[in-house]
C-alpha positions as CSV (number, residue, x, y, z in Angstrom):
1,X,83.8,43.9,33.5
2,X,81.4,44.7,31.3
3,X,77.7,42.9,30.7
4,X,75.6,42.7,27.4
5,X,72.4,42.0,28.4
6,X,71.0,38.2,27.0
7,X,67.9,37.7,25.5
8,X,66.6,34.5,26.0
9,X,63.9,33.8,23.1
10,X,61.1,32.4,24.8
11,X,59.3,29.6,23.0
12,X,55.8,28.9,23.5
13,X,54.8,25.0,22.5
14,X,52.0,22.6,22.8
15,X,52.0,19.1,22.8
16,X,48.9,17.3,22.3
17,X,49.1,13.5,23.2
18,X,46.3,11.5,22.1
19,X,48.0,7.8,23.0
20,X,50.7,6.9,24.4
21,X,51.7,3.6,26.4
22,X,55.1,4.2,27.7
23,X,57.7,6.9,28.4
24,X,58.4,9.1,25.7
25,X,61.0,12.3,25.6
26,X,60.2,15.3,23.8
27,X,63.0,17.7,22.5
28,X,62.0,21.0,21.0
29,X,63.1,22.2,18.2
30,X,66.4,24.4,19.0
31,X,67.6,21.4,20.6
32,X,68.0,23.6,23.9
33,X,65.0,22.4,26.4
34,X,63.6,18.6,26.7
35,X,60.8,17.2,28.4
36,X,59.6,13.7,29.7
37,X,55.8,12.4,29.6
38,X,54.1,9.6,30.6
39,X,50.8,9.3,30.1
40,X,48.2,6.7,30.0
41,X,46.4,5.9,26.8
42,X,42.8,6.9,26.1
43,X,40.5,6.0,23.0
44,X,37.1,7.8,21.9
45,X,35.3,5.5,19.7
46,X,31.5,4.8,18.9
47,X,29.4,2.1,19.7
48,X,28.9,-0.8,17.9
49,X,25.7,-0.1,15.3
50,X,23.0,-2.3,16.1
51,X,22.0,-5.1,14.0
52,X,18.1,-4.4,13.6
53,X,15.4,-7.1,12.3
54,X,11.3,-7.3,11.8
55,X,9.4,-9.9,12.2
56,X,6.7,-10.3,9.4
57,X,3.4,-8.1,10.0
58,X,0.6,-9.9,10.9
59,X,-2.7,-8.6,10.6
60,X,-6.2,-8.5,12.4
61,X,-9.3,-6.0,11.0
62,X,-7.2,-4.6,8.8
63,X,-4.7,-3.8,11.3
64,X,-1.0,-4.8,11.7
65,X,0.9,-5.9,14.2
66,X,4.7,-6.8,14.0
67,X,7.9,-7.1,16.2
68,X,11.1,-5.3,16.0
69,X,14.1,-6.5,17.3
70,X,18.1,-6.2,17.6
71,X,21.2,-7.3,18.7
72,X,22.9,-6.7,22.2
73,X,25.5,-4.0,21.4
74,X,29.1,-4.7,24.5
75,X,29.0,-1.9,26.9
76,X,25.9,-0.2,25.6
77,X,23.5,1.0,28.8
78,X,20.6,1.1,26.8
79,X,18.7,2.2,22.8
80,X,17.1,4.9,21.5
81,X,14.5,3.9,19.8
82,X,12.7,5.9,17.1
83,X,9.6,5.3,14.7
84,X,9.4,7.5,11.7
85,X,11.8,10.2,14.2
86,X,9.2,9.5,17.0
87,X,10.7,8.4,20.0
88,X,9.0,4.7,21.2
89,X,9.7,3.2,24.7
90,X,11.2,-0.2,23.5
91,X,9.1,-3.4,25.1
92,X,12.2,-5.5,26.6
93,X,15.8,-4.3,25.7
94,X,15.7,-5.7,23.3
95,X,12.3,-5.1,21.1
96,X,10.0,-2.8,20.0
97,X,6.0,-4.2,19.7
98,X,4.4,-2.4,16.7
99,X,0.3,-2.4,17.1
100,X,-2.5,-1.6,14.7
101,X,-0.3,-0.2,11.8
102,X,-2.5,1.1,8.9
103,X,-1.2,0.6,5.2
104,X,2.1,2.6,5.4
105,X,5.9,2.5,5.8
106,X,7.4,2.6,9.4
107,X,10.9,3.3,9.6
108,X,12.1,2.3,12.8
109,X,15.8,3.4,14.0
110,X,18.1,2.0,17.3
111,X,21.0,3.8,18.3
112,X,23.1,2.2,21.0
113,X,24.3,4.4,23.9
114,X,26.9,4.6,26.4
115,X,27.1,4.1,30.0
116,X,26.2,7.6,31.6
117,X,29.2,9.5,31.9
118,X,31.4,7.3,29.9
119,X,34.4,9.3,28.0
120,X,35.3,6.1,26.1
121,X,32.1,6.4,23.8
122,X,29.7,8.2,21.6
123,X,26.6,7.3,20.4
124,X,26.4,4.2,17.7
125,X,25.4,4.9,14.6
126,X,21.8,3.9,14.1
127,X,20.7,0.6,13.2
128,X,17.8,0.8,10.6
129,X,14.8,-1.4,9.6
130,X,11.7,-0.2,7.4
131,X,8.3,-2.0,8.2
132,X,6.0,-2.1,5.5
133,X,1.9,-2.4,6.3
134,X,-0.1,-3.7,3.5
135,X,-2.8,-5.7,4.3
136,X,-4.0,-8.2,2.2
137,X,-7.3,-7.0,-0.1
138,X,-9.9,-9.0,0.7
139,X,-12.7,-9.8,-2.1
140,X,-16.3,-8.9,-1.4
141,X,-18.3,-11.4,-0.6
142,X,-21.0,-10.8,-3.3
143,X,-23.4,-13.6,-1.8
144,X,-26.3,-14.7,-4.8
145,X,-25.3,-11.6,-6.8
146,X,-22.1,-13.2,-7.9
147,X,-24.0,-15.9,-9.6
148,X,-25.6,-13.3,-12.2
149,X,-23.7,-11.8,-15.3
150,X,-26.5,-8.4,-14.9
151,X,-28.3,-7.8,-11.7
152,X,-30.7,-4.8,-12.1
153,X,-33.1,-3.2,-9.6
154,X,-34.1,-0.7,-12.5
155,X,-34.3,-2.9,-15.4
156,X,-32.4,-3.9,-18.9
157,X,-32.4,-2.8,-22.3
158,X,-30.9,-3.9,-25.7
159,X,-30.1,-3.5,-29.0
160,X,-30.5,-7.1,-30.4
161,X,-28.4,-9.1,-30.8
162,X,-26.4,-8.8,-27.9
163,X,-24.5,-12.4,-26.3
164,X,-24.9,-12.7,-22.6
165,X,-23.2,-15.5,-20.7
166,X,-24.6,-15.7,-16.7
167,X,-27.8,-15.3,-15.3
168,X,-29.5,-12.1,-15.7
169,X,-32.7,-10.8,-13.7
170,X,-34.1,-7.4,-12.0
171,X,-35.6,-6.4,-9.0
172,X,-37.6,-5.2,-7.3
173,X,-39.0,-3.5,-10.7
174,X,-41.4,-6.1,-12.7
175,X,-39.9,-8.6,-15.5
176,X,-41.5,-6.0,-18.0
177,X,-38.9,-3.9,-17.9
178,X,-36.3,-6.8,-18.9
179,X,-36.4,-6.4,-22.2
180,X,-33.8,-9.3,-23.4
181,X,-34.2,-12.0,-26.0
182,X,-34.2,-15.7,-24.4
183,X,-31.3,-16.4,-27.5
184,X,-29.3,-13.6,-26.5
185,X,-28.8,-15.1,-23.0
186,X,-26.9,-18.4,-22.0
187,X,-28.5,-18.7,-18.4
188,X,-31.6,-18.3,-16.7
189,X,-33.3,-15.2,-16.7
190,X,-35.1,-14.3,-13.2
191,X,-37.9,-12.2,-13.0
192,X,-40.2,-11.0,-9.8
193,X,-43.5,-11.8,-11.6
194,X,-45.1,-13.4,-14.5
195,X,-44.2,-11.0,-17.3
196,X,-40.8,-10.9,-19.3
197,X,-39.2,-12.4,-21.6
198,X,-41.1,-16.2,-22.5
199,X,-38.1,-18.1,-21.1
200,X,-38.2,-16.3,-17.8
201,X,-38.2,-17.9,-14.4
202,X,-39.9,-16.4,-11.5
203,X,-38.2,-16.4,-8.3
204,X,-39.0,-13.1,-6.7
205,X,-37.5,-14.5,-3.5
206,X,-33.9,-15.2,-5.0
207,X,-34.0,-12.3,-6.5
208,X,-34.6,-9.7,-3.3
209,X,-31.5,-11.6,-1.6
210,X,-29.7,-11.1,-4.5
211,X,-30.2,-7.0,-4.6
212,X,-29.7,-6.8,-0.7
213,X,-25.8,-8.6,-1.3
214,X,-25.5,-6.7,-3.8
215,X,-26.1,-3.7,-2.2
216,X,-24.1,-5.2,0.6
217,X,-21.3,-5.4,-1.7
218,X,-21.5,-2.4,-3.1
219,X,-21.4,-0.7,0.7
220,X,-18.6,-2.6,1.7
221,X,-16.1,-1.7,-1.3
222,X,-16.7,2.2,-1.2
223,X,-16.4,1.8,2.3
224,X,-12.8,0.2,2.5
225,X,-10.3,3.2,4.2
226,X,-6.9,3.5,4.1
227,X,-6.2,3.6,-0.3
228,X,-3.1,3.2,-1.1
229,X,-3.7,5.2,-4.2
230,X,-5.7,8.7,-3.9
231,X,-6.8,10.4,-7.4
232,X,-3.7,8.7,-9.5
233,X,-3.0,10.7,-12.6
234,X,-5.6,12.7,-11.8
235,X,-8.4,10.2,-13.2
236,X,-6.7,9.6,-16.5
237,X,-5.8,6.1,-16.8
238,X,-5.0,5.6,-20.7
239,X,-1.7,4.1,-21.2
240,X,-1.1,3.1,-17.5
241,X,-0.3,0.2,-15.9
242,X,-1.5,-0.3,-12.4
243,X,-0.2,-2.5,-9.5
244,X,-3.1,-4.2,-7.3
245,X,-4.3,-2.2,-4.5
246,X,-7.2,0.0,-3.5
247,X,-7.9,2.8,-5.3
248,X,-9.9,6.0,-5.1
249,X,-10.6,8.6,-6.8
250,X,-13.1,12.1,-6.4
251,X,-13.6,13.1,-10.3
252,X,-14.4,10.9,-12.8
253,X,-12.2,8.2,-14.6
254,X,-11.5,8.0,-18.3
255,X,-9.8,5.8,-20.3
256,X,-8.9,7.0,-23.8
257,X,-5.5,4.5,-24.6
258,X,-5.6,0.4,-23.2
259,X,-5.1,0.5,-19.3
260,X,-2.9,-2.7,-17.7
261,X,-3.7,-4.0,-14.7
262,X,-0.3,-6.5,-13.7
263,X,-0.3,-8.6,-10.9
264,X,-0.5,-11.9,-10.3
265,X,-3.9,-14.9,-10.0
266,X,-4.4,-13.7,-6.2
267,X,-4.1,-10.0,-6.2
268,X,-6.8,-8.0,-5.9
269,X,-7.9,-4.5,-7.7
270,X,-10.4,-2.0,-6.2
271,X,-11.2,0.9,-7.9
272,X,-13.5,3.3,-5.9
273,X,-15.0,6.1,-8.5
274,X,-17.0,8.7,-7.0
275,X,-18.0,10.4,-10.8
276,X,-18.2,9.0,-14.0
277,X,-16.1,6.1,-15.8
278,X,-15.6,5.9,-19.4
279,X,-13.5,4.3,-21.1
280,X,-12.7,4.8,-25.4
281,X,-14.1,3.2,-28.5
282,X,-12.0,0.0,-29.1
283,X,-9.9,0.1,-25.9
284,X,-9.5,-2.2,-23.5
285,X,-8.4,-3.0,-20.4
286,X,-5.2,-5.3,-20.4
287,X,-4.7,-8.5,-17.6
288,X,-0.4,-9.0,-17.3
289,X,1.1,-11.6,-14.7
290,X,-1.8,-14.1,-14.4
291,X,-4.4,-11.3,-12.9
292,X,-7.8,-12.7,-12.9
293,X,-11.2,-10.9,-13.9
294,X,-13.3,-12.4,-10.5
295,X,-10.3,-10.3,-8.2
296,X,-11.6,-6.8,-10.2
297,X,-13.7,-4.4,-8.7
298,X,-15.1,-1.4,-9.8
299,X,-17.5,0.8,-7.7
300,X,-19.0,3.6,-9.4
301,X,-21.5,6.5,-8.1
302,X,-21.9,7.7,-11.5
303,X,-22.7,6.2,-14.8
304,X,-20.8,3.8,-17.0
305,X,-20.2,4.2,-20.7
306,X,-18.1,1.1,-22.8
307,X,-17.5,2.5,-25.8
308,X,-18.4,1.0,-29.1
309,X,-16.0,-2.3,-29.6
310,X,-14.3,-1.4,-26.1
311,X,-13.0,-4.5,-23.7
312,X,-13.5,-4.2,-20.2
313,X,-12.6,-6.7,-17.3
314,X,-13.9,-6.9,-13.8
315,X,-17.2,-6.4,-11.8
316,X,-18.8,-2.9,-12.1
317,X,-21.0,-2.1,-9.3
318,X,-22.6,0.9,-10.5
319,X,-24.8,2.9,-9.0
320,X,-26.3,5.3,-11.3
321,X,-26.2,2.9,-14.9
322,X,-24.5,0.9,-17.1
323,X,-24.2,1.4,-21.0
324,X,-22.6,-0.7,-23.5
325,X,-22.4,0.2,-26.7
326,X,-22.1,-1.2,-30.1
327,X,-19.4,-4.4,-30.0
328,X,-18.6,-4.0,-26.6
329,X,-17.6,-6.7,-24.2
330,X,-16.7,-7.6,-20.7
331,X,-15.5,-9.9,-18.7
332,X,-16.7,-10.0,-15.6
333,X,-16.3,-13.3,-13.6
């Protein structure tokens, strides 16, 4: 009797199960070899993504404080908890204590994770919350020198007739260098001595408190930190429209097109200018949304021009001088 040899083709398989509850047979494909498996089922999933909340910042000096919180996620061991990709050690398990934020965003990320070990889960997706530090702007407190239209410690000049509604006065320099018209002035006009205008009122007393909160003023607004603007449009503020806020700038400000300033009857502008600021023949400064003239501040190092038939609002507390020309006007409180 003869043999042939038989050549069994040898078929290499995988089966890759990733659930199964019960008993299942497996037949391959030339019908010639089965299996039988039974396996228990498994399930890789992620964790719940946490449900994240802020509570609204509070402040105190400027500073902010404010408490993030979220939900329990089931089966999570613990949260990794990040602030702006910096890893914080939360307060409780469930919270995150934010201290003595300056103005700026804080995004503040919670990723749920798994019991150590654990094969059933992966990390949650992260659970996001963005707290925003803005302290309210306080106004100065400009003591007596908020009740005068023009408070000089170098003295006042004019081409007559100019129309002046406030008190006016200077100091510590004598009344004769407050040159003014009584008509041109509806208020009192305050000088340190006997000399001035004849409708003058000496009150050299009033007047040196005056120039010290003015001066105290002045120290307190280019002192403010933390702008939230720094050298916007590169000191070129024709056309624009600017939100409140604090402002600063290190070259000088001009204004050659009508500036806006929109916000509404408590918000508050500061504008610190460590140069010049000019702003264009018959151009003006614009108030949108109920802004107010008293909530306007600008603090200037060098001097001031108005051009001719130009409208300015706010309170300038210049340094160096103030000039307005022909037609000009302002609106200061």
């Amino acid at each position: 009797m003869k043999f042939k040899k038989l050549l069994l083709p040898i078929i290499a398989f995988i089966v890759i199960i990733t659930s199964c509850d019960k008993e299942n047979d497996f037949t391959l494909p030339d019908g010639g070899l089965s299996a039988k498996s039974s396996m228990m089922a498994t399930t890789t999933g992620m964790m719940a993504t946490p449900v994240v909340a802020a509570s609204q910042v509070s402040y105190n000096s400027g500073k902010g404080d404010a408490t993030v919180s979220w939900d329990a996620v089931p089966n999570a061991s613990g949260y990794e908890v990040k602030v702006n990709g910096v890893v914080k050690t939360p307060s409780s398990p469930l919270s995150l204590s934010l201290s003595l934020l300056v103005p700026d965003s804080y995004v503040v990320t919670v990723i749920a994770l798994p019991i150590s070990g654990s094969t059933y889960y992966l990390n949650s997706n992260p659970g996001t919350v963005t707290v925003i530090s803005a302290p309210p702007i306080i106004v100065p407190n400009l003591g007596l020198a908020g009740n005068f239209g023009i408070l000089s410690k170098s003295g006042i000049t004019d081409v007559y007739k100019s129309t002046i509604t406030g008190n006016v006065g200077t100091s510590p320099i004598a009344g004769t260098a407050l040159l003014l018209a009584c008509d041109e002035v509806v208020g009192t006009i305050y000088t340190v001595n006997d000399a001035g205008p004849a409708c003058r009122v000496v009150n050299a007393s009033l007047l040196s408190t005056a120039i010290l909160d003015m001066e105290a003023a002045y120290t307190d607004l280019v002192g403010r930190k933390n702008p939230n603007f720094i050298n916007l449009h590169a000191g070129d503020l024709g056309g624009k429209t600017l939100a409140p806020g604090l402002y600063k700038w290190d070259s000088a400000i001009i204004i050659p097109l009508d500036v806006t300033l929109e916000g509404g009857p408590n918000d508050v502008w500061i504008f610190q200018i460590s140069k010049t600021l000019d702003i264009a023949s018959a151009k003006q400064v614009i108030m949108r949304g109920g802004a107010q003239a008293k909530n306007i501040f600008w603090v200037v190092a060098g001097a001031v021009t108005l051009g001719t038939y130009s409208h300015f609002e706010g309170t300038i507390l210049g340094k160096t001088s103030l000039s307005l020309q022909t037609g000009a006007s302002m609106n200061g409180r």
